[in-house]
C-alpha positions as CSV (number, residue, x, y, z in Angstrom):
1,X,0.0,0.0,0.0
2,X,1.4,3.6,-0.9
3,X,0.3,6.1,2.1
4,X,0.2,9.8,1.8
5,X,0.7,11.7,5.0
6,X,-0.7,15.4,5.2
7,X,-0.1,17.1,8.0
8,X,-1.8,20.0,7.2
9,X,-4.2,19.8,4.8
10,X,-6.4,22.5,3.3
11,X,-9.4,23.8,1.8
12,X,-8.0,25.8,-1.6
13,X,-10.3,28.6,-2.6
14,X,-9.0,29.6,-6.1
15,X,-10.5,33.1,-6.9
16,X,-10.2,34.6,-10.1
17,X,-10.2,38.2,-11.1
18,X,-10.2,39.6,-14.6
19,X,-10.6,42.9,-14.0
20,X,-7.7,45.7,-12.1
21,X,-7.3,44.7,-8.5
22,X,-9.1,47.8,-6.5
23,X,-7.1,48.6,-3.4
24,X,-8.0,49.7,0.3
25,X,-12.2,50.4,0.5
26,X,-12.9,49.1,-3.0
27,X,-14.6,46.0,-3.6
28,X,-13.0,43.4,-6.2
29,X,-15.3,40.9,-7.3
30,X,-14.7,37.9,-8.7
31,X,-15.2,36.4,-11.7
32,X,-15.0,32.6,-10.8
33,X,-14.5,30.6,-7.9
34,X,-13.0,26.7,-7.4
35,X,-12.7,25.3,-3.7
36,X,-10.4,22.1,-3.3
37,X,-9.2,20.2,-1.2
38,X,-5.7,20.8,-1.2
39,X,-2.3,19.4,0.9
40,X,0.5,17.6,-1.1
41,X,-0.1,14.4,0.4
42,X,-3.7,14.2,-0.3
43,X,-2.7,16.5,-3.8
44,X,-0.7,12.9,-4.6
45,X,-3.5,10.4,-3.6
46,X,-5.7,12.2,-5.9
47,X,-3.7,11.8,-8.7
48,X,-3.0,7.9,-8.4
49,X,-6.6,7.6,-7.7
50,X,-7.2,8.7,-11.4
51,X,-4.5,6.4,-12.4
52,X,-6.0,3.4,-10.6
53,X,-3.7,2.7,-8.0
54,X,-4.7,2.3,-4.2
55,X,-3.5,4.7,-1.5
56,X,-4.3,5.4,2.0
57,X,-4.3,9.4,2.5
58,X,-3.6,9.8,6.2
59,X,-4.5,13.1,7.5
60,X,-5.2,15.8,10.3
61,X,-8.6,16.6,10.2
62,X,-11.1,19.4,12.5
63,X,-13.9,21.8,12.0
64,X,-16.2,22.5,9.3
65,X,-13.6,22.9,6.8
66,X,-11.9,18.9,7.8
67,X,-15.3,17.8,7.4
68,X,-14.9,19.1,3.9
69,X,-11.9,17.7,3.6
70,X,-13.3,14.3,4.7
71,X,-15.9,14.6,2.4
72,X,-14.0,15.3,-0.7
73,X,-11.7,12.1,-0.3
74,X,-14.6,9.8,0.2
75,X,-15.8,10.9,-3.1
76,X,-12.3,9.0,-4.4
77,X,-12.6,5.3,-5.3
78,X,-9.0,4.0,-4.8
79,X,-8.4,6.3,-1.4
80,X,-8.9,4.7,2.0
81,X,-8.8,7.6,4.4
82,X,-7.3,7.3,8.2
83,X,-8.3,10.7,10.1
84,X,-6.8,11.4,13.0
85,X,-9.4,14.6,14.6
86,X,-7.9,17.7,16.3
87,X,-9.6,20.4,17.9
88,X,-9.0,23.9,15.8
89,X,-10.3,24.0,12.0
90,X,-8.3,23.2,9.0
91,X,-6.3,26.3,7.2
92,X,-8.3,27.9,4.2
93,X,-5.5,28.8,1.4
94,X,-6.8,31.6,-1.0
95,X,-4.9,31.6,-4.2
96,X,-5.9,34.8,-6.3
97,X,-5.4,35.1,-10.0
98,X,-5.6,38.4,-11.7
99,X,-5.2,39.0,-15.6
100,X,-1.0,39.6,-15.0
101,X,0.2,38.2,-11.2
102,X,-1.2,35.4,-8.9
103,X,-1.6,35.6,-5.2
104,X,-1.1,32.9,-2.3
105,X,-2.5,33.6,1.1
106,X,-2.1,30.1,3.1
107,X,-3.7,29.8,6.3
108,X,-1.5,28.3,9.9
109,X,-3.6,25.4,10.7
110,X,-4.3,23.6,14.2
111,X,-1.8,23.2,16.9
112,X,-1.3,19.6,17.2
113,X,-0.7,17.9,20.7
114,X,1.7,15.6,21.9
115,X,-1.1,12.6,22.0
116,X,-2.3,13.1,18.5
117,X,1.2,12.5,17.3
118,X,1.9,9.4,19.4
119,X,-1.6,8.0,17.3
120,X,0.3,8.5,14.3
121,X,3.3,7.0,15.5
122,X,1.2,4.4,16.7
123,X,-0.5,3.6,13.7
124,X,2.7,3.7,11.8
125,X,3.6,0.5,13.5
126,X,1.1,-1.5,11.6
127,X,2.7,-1.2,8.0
128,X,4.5,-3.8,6.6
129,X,8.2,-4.1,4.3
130,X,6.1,-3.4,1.0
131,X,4.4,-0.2,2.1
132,X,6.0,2.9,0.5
133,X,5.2,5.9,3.2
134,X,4.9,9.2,1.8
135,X,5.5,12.2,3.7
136,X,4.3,15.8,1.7
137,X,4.0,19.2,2.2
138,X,4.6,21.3,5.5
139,X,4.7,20.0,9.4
140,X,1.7,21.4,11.4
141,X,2.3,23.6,14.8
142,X,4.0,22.2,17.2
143,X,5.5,19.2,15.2
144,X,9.0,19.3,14.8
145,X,12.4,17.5,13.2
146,X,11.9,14.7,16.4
147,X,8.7,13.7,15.3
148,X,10.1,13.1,11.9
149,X,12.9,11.2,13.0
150,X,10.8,8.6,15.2
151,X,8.5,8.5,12.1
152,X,11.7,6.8,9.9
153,X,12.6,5.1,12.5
154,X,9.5,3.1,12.2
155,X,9.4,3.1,9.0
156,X,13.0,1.7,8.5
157,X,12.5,-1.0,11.1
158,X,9.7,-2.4,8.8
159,X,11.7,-2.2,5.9
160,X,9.1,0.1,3.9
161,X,10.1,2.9,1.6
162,X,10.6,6.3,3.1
163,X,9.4,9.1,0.8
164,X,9.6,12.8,1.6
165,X,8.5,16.0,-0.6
166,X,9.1,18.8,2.3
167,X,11.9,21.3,3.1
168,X,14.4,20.2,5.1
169,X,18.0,21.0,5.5
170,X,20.5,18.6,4.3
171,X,22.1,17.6,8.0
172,X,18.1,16.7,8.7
173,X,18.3,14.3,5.6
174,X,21.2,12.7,6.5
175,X,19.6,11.2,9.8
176,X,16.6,10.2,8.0
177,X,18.1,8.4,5.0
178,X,14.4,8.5,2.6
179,X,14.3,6.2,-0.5
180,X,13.4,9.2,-2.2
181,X,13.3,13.1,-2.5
182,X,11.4,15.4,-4.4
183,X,12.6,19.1,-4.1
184,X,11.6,21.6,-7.2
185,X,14.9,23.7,-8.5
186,X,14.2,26.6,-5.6
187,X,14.4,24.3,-2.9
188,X,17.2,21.7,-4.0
189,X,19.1,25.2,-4.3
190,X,18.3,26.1,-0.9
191,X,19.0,22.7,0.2
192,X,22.5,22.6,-0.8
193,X,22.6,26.2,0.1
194,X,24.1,27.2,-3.3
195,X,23.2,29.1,-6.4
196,X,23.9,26.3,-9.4
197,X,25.4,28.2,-12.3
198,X,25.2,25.3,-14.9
199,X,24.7,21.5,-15.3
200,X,28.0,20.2,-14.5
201,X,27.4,22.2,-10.9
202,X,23.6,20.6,-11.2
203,X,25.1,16.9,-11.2
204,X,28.1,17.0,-8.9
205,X,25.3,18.7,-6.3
206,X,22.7,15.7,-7.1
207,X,25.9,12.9,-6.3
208,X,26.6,14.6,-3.1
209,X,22.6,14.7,-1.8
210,X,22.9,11.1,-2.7
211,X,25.7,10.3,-1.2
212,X,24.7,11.8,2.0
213,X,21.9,8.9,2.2
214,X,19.8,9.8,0.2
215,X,18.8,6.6,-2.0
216,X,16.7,8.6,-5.4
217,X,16.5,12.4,-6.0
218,X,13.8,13.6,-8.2
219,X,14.2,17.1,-9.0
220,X,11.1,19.0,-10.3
221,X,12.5,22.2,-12.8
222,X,8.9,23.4,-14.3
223,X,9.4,24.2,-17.9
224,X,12.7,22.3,-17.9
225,X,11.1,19.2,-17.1
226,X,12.7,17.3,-14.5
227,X,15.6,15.2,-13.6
228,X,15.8,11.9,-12.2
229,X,19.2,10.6,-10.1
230,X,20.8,7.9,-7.7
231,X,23.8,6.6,-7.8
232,X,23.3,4.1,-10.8
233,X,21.3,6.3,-13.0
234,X,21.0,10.0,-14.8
235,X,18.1,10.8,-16.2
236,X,16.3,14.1,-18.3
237,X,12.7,14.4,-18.9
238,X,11.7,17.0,-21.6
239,X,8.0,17.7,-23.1
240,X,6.7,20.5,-25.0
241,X,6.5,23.8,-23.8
242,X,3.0,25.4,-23.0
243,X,1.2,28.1,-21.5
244,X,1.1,27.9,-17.6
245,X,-2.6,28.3,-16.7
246,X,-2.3,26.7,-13.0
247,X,0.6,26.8,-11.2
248,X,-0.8,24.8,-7.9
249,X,0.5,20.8,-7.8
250,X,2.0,19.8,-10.6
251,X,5.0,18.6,-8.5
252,X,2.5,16.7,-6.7
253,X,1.3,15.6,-9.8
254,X,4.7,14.3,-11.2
255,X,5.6,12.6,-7.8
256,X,2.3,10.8,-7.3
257,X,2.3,9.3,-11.0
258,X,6.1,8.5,-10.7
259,X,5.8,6.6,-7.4
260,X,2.8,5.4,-8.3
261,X,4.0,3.8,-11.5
262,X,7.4,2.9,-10.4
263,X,5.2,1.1,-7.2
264,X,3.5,-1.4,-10.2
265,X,6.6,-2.6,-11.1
266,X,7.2,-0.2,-14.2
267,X,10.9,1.5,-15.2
268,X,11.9,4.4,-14.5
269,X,12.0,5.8,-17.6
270,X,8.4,4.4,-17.9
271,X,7.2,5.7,-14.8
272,X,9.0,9.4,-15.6
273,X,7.0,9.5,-18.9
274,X,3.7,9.3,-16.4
275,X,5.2,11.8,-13.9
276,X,5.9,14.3,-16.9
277,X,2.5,13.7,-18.5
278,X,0.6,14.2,-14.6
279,X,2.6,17.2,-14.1
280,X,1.6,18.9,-17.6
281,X,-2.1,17.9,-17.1
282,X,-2.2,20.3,-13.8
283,X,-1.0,22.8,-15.1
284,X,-2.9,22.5,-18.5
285,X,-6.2,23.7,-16.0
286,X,-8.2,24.7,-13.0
287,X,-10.0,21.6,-12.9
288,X,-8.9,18.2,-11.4
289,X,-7.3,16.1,-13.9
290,X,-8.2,12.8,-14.9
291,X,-6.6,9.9,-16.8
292,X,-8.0,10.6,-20.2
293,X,-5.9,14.1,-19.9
294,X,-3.2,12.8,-18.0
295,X,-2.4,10.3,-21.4
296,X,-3.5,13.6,-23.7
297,X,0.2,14.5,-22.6
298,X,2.1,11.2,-22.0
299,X,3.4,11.5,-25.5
300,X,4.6,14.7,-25.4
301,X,7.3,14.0,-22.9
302,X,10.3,12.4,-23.3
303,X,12.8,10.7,-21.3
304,X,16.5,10.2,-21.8
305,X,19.6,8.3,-20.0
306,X,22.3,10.9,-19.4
């Protein structure tokens, strides 16, 4: 089983303006309105649900707005859903698109005790060697680098895959040796703590992430595709270039159809082809994607050893 853990998951309110933002006393209207659930984890488990592959989305849910949350992944056929309640409501992120510049506004979330992270812990103990465990997006309040470290301790004990698409510095990483990483360009540059001036710089900076345990690095670069690395193995993903209309999850995207693939025994070249293809469907649109648009793509991307 391939579980998503989301900490902090969200209700996105996409708002969408085409007229000149008004400022101080002036009302701006909008022009159309999405709400989705959002959180990387749970971002992830929607996308192999539309590829057909079973995940358990694991998640911190309160209020009105985690009921939503609830709700929304119980629509999905191939998600279970473990809910672990807290007391305060779920975040609201508003992301505000105006004819030239987008806006993000992300909410804090709940607090989370002590008790409600032993559960998780807890329930972590019940996986098995061919689980892959996914851990996305940010840590809620009062969470820390412990709580993470007990969580791959568990996780390594059982022999299951440790996955992990959050910031982190690099001397974290070291101590919790994941199977895989999936920084975008910004981050891997502020995970090395370096500006990369070329590709040569690019590689020699993948080789020493890996070597300082972590197993598979794959690096998300938007309209340069993405790269895919371990010690073994180079690899480049290209696809055509095309107009950006939503710029919320296609990392997600990318991971969840990579893992996802790579999880039912395909390559990796195979499995980067999907991830490439899932990560141009998000952006292709406001709407969720599906499978019929994620393959509308998958031929557009190509994949080659370096």
């Amino acid at each position: 089983m391939i579980y998503t853990f989301t900490f902090n998951p969200s209700i996105d309110h996409f708002i969408e303006v085409n007229k000149p933002i008004l400022m101080d006393t002036e009302v701006n209207r909008s022009s159309k309105e999405i709400f989705k659930v959002g959180g990387k984890g749970i971002n992830v488990s929607k996308t192999l649900n539309e590829l057909g592959i079973d995940s358990t989305a694991v998640i911190l849910s309160g209020g009105f707005t985690g009921q939503f949350i609830c709700n929304e992944i119980d629509k999905m056929k191939c998600v279970k859903r473990k809910s672990f309640q807290v007391t305060e409501n779920n975040r609201i992120n508003v992301k505000l698109q105006t004819e030239k510049q987008t806006f993000c506004i992300n909410g804090q979330g709940p607090t989370i005790s002590k008790e409600i992270q032993n559960k998780i812990l807890d329930y972590l103990k019940t996986i098995t060697r061919n689980d892959w465990i996914l851990i996305c997006g940010s840590l809620a309040k009062n969470m820390n680098v412990q709580f993470l470290l007990e969580m791959a301790k568990i996780v390594h004990d059982r022999k299951a895959k440790f996955i992990i698409d959050m910031e982190l510095e690099i001397e974290t990483l070291k101590k919790l040796k994941p199977y895989l990483i999936k920084p975008n360009f910004y981050e891997f540059e502020n995970l090395i703590q370096k500006s990369l001036a070329d590709e040569k710089e690019l590689k020699e900076s993948l080789q020493l992430v890996i070597e300082s345990g972590v197993d598979n690095i794959l690096l998300s670069m938007g309209k340069k595709g993405a790269i895919f690395a371990n010690k073994e193995h180079f690899y480049q993903l290209s696809q055509n270039q095309m107009k950006a209309v939503h710029s919320v999850g296609p990392g997600d995207a990318m991971l969840a159809a990579f893992i996802g693939k790579l999880y039912s025994g395909e390559s990796i070249e195979e499995a980067l082809k999907w991830g490439g293809a899932a990560g141009s469907a998000v952006v292709s649109g406001y709407k969720d994607i599906d499978i019929s648009t994620i393959q509308k793509f998958f031929n557009q991307v190509k994949v080659k050893k370096i």
